[in-house]
C-alpha positions in Angstrom: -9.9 -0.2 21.8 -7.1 2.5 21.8 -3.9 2.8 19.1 -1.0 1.7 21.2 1.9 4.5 21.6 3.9 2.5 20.4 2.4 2.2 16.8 5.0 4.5 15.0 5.8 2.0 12.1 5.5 3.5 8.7 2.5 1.7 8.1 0.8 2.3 11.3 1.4 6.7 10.6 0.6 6.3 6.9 -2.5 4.8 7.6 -3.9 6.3 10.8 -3.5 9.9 8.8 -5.1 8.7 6.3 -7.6 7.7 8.2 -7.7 11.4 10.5 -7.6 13.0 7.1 -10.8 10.8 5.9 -12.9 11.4 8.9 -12.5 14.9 8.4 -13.3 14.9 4.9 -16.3 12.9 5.6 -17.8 14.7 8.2 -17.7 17.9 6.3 -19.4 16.2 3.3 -22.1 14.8 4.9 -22.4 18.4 7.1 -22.6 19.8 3.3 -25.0 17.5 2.2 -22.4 16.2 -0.2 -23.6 12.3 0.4 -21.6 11.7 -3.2 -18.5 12.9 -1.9 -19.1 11.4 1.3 -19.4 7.9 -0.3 -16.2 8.9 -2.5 -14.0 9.7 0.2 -15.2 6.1 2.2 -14.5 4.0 -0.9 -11.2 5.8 -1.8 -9.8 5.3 1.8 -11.2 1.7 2.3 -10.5 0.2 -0.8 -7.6 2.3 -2.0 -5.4 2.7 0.8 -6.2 0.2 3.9 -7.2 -2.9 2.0 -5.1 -2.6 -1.2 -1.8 -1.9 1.4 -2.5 -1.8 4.9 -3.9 -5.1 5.5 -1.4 -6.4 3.2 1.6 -4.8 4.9 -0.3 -5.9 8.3 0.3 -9.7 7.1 3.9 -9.6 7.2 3.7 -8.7 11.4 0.1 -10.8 11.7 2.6 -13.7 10.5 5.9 -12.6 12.1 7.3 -14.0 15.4 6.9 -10.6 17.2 4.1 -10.7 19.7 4.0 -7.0 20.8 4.4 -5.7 16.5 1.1 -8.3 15.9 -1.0 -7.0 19.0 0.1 -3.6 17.4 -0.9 -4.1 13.8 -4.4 -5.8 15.3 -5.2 -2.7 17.2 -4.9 -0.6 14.1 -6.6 -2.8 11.9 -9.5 -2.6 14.4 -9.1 0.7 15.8 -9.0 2.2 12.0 -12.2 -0.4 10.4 -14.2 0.4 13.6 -14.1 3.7 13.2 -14.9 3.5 9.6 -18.1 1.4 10.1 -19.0 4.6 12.0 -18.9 6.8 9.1 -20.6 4.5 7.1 -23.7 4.4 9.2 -25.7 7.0 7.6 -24.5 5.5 3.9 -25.3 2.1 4.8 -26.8 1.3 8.0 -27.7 -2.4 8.2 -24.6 -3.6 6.9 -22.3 -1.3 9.2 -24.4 -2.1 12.4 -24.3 -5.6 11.5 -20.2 -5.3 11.0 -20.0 -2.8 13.9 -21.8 -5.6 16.4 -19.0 -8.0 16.1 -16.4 -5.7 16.6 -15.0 -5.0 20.6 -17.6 -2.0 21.4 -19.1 0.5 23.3 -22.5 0.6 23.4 -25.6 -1.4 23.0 -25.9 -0.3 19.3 -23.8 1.8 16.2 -26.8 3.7 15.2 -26.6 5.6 19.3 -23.3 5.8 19.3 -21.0 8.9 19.0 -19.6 10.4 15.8 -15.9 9.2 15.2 -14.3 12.5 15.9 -10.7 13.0 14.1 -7.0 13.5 15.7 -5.5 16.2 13.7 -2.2 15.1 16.0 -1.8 11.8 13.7 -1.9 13.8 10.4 1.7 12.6 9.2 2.4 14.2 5.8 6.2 12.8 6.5 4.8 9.2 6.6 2.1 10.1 3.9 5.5 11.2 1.6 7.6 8.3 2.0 4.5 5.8 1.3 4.1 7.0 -1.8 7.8 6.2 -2.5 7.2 2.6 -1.3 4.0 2.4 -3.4 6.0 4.1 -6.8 8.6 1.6 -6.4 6.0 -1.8 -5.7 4.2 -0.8 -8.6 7.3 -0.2 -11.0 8.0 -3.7 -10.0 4.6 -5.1 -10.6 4.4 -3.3 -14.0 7.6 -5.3 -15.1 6.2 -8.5 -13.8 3.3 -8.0 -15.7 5.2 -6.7 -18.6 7.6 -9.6 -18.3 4.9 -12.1 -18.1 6.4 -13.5 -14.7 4.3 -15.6 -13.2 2.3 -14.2 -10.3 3.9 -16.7 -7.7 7.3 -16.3 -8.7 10.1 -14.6 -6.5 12.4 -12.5 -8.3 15.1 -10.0 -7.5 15.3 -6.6 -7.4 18.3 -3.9 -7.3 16.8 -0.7 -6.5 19.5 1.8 -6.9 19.3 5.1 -4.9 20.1 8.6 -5.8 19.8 10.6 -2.4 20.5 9.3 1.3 16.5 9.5 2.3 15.4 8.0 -0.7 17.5 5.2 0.1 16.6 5.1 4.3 12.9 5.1 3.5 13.2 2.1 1.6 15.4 0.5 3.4 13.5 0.5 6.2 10.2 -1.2 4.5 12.1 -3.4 2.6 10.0 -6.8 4.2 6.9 -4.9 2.5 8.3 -4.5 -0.6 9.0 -8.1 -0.5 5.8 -9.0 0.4 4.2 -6.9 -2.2 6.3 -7.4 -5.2 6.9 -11.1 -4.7 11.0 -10.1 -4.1 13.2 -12.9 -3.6 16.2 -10.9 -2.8 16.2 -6.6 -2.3 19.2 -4.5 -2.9 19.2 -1.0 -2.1 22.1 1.3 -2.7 23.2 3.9 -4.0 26.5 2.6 -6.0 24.7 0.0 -7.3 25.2 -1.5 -11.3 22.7 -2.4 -13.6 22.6 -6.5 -13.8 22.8 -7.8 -16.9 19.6 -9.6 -18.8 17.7 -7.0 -16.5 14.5 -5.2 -16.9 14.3 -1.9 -15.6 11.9 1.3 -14.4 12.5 5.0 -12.9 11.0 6.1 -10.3 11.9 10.0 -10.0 15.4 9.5 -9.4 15.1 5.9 -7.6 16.2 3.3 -10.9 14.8 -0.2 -10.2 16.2 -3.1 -12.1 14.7 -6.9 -12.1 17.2 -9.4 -13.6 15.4 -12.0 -16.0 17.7 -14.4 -16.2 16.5 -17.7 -14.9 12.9 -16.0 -14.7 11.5 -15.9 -18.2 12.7 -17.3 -21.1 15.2 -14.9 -22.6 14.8 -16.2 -26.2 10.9 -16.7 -26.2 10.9 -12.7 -25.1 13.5 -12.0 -27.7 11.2 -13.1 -30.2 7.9 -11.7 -28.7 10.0 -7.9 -28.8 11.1 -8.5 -32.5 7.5 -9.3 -33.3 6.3 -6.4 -31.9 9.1 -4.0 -32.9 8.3 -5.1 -37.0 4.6 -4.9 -36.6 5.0 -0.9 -35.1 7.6 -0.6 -38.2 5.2 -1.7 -40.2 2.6 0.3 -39.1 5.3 3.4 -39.3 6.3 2.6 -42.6 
């Protein structure tokens, strides 16, 4: 199965040089012997980067209306797990052929077929950048909903305000995977924007990310849980 040409969404970039970048770093480990680092570099890139955001990122196009966006997110998904299950032949055979036979394939079986060879054309250190943003600002959010003790199925709103013209493109133009991920009701992203009142906030470089409470916790309840805390650090000061 081949990555469609027209799979230039962020997502689709970050991912597939992520995935470039680990095949190389793989390769070279297990030409070194390194079978540690080898292993590393699998579980960093599997668990770390496409199941903790790729395959959620692909839900919001696996569930869209847009045929020819979910036959694209479908061939990366598979494209980029196939080719992993190569790599972790040697590691763990009997699981990976036993994956690898009910993928679409080549071949009669994983441990005969060829090395998963890397396309240094996809390494994307643009898309690589500007995912990071997206991930900085998702997990300020998350921190605050943790912090806030909103509950996990909650929508809330977020103001993200914006101090430079790219900061404020990039997120703008992932702004359905930042609602998907945070569990945003309603995204604002600007750079003129004011700080709502009854709001919790977090900085991000120079990107300032507010969440409005109002309505979403009780106000008094975290009054008193802040006071609490605030005498018991005095007390431990004093």
């Amino acid at each position: 199965r081949m990555i469609p040409k027209s799979a230039n969404d962020l997502a689709d970039r970050w991912i597939l040089s992520l995935y470039n970048r680990a095949i190389v770093q793989v390769t070279e480990s297990l030409e070194a012997y390194r079978f540690d680092e080898a292993a590393r570099a699998l579980y960093d890139f599997v668990w770390n980067s496409y199941c903790d955001w790729y395959v959620e990122m692909a839900k919001v196009r696996l569930n869209g209306d847009d045929e020819n966006a979910r036959q694209v997110v479908q061939s990366v998904l598979c494209v980029v797990l196939e080719g992993t299950l190569r790599m972790m032949h040697p590691i763990a055979p009997f699981i990976s052929e036993a994956l690898w036979q009910t993928f679409p394939h080549e071949g009669e079986a994983l441990i005969v077929a060829p090395w998963t060879k890397e396309d240094t054309a996809r390494f994307d250190k643009d898309a690589e950048r500007e995912m990071v943003l997206m991930q900085d600002v998702v997990g300020a959010v998350r921190n605050i909903r943790g912090t806030m003790r909103i509950p996990p199925g909650k929508r809330v709103d977020v103001v993200v305000k914006t101090a430079s013209e790219d900061a404020e493109v990039i997120l703008s133009s992932v702004q359905s995977y930042m609602k998907e991920l945070a569990r945003i009701e309603n995204l604002t992203i600007g750079a003129n924007l004011e700080r709502p009142p009854a709001s919790a906030s977090a900085v991000v470089g120079d990107v300032e990310i507010f969440v409005p409470l109002a309505g979403v916790i009780d106000l008094d309840v975290e009054r008193q849980r802040l006071e609490k805390e605030i005498g018991g650090l005095a007390k431990a000061l004093g």
